[in-house]
C-alpha positions in Angstrom: -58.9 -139.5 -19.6 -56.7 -137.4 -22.3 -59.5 -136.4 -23.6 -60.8 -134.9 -20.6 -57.5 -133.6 -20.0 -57.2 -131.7 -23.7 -60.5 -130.5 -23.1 -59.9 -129.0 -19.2 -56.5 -127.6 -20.9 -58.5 -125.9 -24.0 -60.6 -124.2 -22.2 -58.0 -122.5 -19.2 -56.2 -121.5 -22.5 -59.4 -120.4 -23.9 -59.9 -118.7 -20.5 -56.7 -117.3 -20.6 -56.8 -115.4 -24.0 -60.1 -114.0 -23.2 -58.7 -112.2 -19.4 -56.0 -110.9 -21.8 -57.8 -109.4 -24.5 -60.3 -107.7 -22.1 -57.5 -106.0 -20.0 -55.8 -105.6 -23.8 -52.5 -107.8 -22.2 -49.7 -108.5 -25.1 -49.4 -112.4 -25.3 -53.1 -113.2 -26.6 -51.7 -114.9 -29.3 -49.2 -117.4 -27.3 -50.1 -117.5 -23.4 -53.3 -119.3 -24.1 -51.2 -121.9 -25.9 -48.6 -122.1 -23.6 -50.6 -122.4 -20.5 -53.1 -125.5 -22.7 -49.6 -127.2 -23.7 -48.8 -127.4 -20.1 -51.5 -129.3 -19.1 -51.9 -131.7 -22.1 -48.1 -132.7 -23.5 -49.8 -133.9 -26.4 -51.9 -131.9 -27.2 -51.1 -130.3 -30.5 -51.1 -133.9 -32.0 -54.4 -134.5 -30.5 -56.6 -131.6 -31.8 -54.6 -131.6 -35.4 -56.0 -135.5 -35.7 -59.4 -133.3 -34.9 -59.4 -131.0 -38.2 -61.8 -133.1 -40.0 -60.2 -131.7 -43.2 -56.7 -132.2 -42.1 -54.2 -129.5 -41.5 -52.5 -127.0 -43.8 -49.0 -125.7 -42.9 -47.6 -122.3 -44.8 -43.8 -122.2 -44.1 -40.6 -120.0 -45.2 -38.6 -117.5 -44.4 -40.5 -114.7 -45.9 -43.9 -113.9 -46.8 -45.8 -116.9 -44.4 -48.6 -114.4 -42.7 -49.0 -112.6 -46.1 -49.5 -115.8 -47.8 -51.9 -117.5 -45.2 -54.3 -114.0 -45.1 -54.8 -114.6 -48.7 -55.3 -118.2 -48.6 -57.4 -117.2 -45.7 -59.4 -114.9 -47.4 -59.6 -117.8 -50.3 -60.8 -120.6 -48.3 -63.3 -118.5 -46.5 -64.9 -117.9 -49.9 -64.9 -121.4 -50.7 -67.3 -122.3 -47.9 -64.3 -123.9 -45.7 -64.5 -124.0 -41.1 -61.2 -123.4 -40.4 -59.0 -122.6 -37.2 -56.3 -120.4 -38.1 -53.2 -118.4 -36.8 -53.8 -115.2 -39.1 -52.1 -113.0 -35.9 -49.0 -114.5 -36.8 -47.9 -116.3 -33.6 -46.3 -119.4 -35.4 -44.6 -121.6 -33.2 -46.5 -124.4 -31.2 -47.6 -122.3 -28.6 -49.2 -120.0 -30.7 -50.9 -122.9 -33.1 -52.3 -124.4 -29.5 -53.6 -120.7 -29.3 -55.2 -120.9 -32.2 -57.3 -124.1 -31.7 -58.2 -122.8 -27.9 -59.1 -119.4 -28.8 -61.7 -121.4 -31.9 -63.4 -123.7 -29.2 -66.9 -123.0 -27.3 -66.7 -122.8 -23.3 -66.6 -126.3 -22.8 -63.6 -127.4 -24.9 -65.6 -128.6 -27.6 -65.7 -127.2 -31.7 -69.1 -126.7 -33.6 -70.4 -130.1 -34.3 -72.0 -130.9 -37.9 -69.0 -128.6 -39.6 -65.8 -129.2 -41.5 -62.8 -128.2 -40.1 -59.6 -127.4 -41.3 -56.4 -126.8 -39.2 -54.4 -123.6 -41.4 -51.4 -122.8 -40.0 -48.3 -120.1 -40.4 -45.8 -122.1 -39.1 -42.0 -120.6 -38.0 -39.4 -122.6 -40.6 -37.3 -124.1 -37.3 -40.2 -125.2 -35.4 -41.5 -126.9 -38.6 -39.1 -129.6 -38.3 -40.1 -129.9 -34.4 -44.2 -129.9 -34.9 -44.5 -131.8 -38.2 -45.3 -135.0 -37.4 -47.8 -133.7 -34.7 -49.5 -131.5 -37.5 -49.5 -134.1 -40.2 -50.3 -132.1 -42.7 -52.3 -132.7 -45.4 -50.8 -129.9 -47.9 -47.4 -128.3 -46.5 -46.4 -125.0 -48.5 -43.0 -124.0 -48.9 -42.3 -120.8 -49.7 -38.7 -119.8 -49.5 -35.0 -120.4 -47.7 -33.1 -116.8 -47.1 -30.5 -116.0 -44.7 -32.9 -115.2 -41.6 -31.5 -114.2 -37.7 -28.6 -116.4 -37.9 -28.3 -116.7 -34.2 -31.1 -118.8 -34.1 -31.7 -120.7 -37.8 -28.2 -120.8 -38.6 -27.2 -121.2 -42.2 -29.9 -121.9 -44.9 -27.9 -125.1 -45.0 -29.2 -126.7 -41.9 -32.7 -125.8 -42.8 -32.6 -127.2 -46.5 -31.3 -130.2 -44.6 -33.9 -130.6 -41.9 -36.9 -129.9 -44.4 -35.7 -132.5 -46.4 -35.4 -135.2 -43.4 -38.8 -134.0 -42.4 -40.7 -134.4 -45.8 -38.9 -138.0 -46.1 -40.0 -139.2 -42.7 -43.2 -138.0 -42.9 -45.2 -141.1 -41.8 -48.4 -140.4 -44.8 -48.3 -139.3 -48.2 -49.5 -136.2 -48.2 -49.1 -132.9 -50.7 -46.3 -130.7 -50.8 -46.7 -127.5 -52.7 -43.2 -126.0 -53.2 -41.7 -122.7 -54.9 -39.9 -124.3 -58.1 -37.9 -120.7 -58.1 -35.9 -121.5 -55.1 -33.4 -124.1 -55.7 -33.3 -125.1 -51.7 -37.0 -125.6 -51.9 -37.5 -127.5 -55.4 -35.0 -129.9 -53.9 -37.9 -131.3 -51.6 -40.0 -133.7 -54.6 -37.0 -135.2 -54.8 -38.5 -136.9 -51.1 -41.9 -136.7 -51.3 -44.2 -139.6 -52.0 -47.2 -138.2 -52.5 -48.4 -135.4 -54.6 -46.5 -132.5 -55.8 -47.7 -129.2 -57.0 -45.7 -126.4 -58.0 -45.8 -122.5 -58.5 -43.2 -120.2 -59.8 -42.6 -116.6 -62.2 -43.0 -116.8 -65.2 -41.7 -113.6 -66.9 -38.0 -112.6 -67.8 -38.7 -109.0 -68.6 -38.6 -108.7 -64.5 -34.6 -110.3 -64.3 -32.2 -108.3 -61.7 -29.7 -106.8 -64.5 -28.1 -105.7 -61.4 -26.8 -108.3 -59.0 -26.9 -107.8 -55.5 -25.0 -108.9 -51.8 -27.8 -111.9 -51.3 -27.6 -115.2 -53.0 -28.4 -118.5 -50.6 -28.4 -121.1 -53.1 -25.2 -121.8 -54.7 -24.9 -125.1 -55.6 -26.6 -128.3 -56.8 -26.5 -131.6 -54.7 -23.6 -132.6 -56.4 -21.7 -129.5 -55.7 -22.0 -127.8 -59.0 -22.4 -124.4 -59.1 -26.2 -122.9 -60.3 -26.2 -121.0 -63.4 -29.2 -118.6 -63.5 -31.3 -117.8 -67.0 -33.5 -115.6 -65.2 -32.7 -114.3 -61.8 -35.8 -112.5 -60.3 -34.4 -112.0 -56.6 -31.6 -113.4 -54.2 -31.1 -116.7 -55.7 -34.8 -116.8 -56.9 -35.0 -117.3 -60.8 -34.8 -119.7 -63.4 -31.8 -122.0 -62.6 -30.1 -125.1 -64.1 -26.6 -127.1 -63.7 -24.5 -127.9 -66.4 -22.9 -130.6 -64.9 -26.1 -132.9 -64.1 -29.8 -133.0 -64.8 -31.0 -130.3 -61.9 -32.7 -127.8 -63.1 -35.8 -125.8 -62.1 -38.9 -127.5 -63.9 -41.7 -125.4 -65.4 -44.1 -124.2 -62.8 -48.0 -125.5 -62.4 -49.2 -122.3 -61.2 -47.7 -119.1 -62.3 -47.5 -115.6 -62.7 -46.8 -113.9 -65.8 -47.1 -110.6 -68.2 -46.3 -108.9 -64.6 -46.6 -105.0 -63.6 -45.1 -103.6 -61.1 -46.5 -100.0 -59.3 -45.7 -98.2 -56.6 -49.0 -98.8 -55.0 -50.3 -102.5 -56.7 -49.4 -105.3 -58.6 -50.7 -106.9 -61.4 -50.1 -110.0 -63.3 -51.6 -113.0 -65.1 -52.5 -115.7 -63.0 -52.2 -119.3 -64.3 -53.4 -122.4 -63.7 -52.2 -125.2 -65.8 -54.9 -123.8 -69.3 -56.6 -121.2 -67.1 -55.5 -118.0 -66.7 -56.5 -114.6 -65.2 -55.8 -111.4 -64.8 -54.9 -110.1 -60.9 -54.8 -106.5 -59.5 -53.6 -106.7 -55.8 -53.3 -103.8 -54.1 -50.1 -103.8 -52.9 -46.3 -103.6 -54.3 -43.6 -105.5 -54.4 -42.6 -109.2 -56.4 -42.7 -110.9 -53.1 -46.5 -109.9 -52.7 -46.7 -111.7 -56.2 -44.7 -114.9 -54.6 -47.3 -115.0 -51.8 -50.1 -114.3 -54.1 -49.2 -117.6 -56.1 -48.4 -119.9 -53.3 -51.8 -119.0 -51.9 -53.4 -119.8 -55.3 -51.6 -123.3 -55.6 -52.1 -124.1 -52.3 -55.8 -123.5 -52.4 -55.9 -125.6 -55.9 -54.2 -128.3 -54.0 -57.4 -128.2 -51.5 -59.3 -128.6 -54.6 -60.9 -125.3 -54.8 -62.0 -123.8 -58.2 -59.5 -121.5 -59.9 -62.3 -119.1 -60.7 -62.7 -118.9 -57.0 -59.4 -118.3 -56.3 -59.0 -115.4 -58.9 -62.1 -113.7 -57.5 -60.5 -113.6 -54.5 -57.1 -112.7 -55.1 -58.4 -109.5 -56.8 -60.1 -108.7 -53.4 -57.3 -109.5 -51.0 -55.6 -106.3 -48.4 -52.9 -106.4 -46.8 -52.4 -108.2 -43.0 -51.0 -106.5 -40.1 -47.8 -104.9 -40.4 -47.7 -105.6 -44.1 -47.4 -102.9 -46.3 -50.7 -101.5 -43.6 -51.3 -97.8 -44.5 -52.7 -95.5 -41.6 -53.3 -91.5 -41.9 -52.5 -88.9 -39.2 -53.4 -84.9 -39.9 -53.7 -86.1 -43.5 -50.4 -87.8 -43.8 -50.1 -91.8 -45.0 -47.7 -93.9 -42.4 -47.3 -97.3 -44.4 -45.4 -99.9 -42.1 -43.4 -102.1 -44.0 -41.9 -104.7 -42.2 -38.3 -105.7 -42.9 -36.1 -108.6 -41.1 -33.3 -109.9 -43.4 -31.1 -109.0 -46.3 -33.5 -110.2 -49.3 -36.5 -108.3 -47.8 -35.0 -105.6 -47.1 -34.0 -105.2 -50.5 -37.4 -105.7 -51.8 -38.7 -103.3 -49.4 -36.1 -100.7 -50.6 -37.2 -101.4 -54.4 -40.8 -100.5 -53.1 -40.2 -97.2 -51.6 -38.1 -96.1 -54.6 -39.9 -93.1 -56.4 -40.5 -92.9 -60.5 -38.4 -90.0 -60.4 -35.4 -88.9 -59.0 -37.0 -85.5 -58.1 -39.3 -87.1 -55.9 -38.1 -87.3 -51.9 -38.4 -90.4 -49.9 -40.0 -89.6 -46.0 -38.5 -92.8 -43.9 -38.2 -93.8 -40.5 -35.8 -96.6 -40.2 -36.6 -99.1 -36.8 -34.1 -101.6 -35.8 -34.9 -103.5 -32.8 -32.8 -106.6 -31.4 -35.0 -108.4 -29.4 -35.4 -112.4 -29.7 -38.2 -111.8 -32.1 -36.4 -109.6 -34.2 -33.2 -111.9 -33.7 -30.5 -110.2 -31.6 -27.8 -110.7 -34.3 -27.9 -107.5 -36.4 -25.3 -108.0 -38.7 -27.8 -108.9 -41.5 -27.8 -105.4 -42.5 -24.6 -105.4 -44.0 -25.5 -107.5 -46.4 -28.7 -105.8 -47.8 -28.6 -103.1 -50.5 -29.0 -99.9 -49.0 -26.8 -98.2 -51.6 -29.8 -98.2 -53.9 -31.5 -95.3 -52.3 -28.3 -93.3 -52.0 -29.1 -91.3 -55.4 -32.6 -90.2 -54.1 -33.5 -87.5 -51.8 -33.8 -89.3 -48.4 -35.5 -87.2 -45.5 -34.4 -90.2 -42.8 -35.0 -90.9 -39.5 -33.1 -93.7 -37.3 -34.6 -95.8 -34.4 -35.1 -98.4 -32.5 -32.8 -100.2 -29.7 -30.3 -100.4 -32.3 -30.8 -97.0 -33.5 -27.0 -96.1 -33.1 -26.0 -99.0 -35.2 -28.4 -98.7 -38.0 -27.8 -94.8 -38.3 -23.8 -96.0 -39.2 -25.0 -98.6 -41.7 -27.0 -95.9 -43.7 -23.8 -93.6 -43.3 -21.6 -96.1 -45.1 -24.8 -96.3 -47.5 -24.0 -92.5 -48.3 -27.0 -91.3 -46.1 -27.1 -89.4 -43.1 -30.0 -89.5 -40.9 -31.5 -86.3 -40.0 -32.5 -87.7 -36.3 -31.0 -90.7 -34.1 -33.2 -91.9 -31.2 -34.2 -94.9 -29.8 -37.6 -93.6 -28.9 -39.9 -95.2 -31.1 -43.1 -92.6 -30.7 -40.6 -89.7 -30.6 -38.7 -90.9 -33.4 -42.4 -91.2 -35.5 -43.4 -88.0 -34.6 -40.6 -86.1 -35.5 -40.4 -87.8 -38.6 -44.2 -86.7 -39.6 -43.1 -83.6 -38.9 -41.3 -82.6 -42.0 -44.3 -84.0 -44.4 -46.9 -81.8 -45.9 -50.3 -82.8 -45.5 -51.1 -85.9 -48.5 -47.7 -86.9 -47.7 -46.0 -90.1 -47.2 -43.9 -91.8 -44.4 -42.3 -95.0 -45.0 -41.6 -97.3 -42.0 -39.2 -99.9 -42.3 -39.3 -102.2 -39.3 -38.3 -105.3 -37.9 -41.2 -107.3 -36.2 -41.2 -106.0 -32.3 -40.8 -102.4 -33.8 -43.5 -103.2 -36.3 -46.1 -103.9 -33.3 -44.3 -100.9 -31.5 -45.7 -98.6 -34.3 -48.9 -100.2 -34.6 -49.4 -99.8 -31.0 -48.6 -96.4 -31.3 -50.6 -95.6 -34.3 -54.0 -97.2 -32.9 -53.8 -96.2 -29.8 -54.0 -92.9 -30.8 -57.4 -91.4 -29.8 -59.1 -90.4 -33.0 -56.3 -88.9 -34.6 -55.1 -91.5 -36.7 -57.2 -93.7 -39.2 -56.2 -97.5 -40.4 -56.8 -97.4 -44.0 -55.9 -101.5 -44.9 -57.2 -104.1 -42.6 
């Protein structure tokens, strides 16, 4: 009988996703999962016993979609059948999505193929779903301050990861960024395997410290001391006062470069290693690059495999996505707390001083977004204030933003909450074979998108 019932609920959701993408309805990516979970209660826990090759689970605060694209990309090469949520929709709704959206029009999957469950999954709902997913390999990425109206403090994650991954009911593997103090704590309660990724390379330490820093302490209550501080509280890290410290990484990334437009870096393996070229900037691009890489080692694929693959990887949805309108670039990068925001603005910085910065600056509040804005007061926006900044201010919080970049030291030429009008008058001052830079939190992001592809003929998407 449940079976019948999953089945009769996988295909209305099924049902459901295809009316909405034919009418070209938001919600494609969570109303067929919300209508399935309504019918079957269960049901999560029931088609995640069905991935023949269990379940994989990418988690953190930043970089989760980035990460499971690659790995995506990855597994695809490596010959694995795998339902996926590469559209971002992470909490349980949008994994039921997934799995209804990958089914034929009776409920049923292929027959005669592996399957694998891989999943972006939201950092709260982890905690909620985890037991239903039973992962085989769950990837932590990171814990940053994140929409604190809904996580909290990185506290009370760090504490319900840890409760999680010690009451999981099967061994498992954990694959965990060793840089992040919050997240190494978790072998400490793992029973099963362990596999670890980190940098590697000290020439890339902050010299410059900044507002963000979410791991403080050790479980004693001894403050960190930082060797090597890459980001926020990301780095090489030990405590004088007991045996913590962070242990040398399996997989890594060293002899790193950083461009405006790529990155490249060694990766390695335990004795392998191999040169990367990814075509997109930024150390967290690196981070995801390597958690990707370990996870898909932990799967068992071959490290030649994952090379080749990371050197042909682009960049998902919304993600450092370039498009071109009358012969200008529009590269959306998306921005929702203090740490990534930073890393964003390190992007966008220009060689030389000379050199003007084009950017349209979107602050939204909606749940998605988190309706707490506050977060950027703590980000660096003080960086850009020595450049040349041609800036634009938008979004539902337009008004507020515009007075954060004015205590930053830069005006914006334009206020107004109009998204599309805001974006076109920002093209406006740009030469042809010029740049605008987007920064965006996630509704905005899709706003632009929209906006951007919608456009009839006029504007091409140059990274899918």
């Amino acid at each position: 009988m449940n079976a019948l019932k999953d089945r009769i609920a996988l295909v209305l959701g099924r049902l459901t996703g295809q009316i909405l993408h034919l009418r070209r309805k938001d919600g494609a990516t969570a109303l067929p999962g919300l209508v399935s979970g309504l019918i079957s209660k269960n049901l999560l826990s029931s088609l995640s016993k069905n991935m023949t090759d269990g379940v994989v689970t990418i988690s953190g605060t930043n970089g989760k979609t980035t990460t499971t694209n690659f790995l995506n990309f990855i597994l695809n090469n490596a010959g694995f059948m795998f339902v996926t949520n590469t559209a971002g929709s992470n909490l349980e709704r949008g994994l039921i999505s997934a799995y209804a959206n990958s089914v034929n029009f009776l409920g049923g999957y292929p027959k005669n193929k592996q399957r694998l469950g891989l999943f972006e999954v939201d950092e709260a709902e982890l905690a909620r779903t985890f037991d239903q997913l039973r992962p085989r390999v769950a990837t932590f990425l990171n814990l940053f301050r994140d929409q604190l109206d809904r996580y909290g403090e990185v506290d009370s994650l760090v504490s319900r990861w840890q409760e999680m991954v010690k009451g999981r009911s099967e061994p498992g593997c954990i694959v965990i960024n060793v840089d992040d103090p919050n997240v190494c704590k978790l072998q400490k309660y793992m029973s099963g395997d362990v596999i670890t990724f980190g940098i590697e390379d000290e020439n890339l330490k902050i010299t410059e410290l900044y507002n963000v820093k979410d791991a403080r302490f050790c479980e004693m209550g001894n403050q960190l001391q930082y060797d090597v501080l890459y980001m926020s509280h990301l780095g090489k890290w030990r405590c004088n006062c007991c045996t913590t410290a962070r242990p040398d990484p399996m997989v890594s990334a060293q002899n790193i470069i950083l461009k405006n437009d790529s990155c490249i870096f060694d990766l390695v393996v335990k004795e392998f290693r191999y040169k990367i070229s990814i075509d997109m900037p930024g150390l967290y691009v690196i981070y995801d690059a390597i958690a990707a890489a370990a996870t898909a080692y932990a799967l068992g694929v071959k490290t030649d495999l994952i090379a080749e693959s990371l050197n042909q990887v682009k960049a998902p949805h919304g993600r450092q996505e370039i498009f071109v309108a009358d012969q200008k670039e529009i590269r959306i990068l998306l921005t929702k707390n203090p740490t990534g925001f930073n890393e964003t603005i390190k992007i966008i910085i220009p060689d030389s001083k000379s050199v003007g910065i084009n950017l349209l600056a979107i602050l939204n509040d909606g749940i998605q977004d988190g309706e707490d804005v506050s977060w950027i007061y703590d980000a660096d926006l003080e960086m850009l204030k020595k450049y040349n900044v041609d800036l634009v201010c938008s979004g539902t919080r337009a008004s507020d933003f515009a007075l954060r970049w004015h205590l930053a030291g830069l005006d914006p030429r334009l206020v107004c909450s109009d998204i599309e009008v805001s974006l076109y008058k920002a093209l406006d001052n740009i030469s042809p074979g010029g740049r605008l830079e987007v920064i965006a939190t996630y509704t905005a992001m899709l706003q632009v998108r929209s906006i951007l592809t919608s456009s009839s003929g006029e504007v091409e998407n140059e990274i899918l």
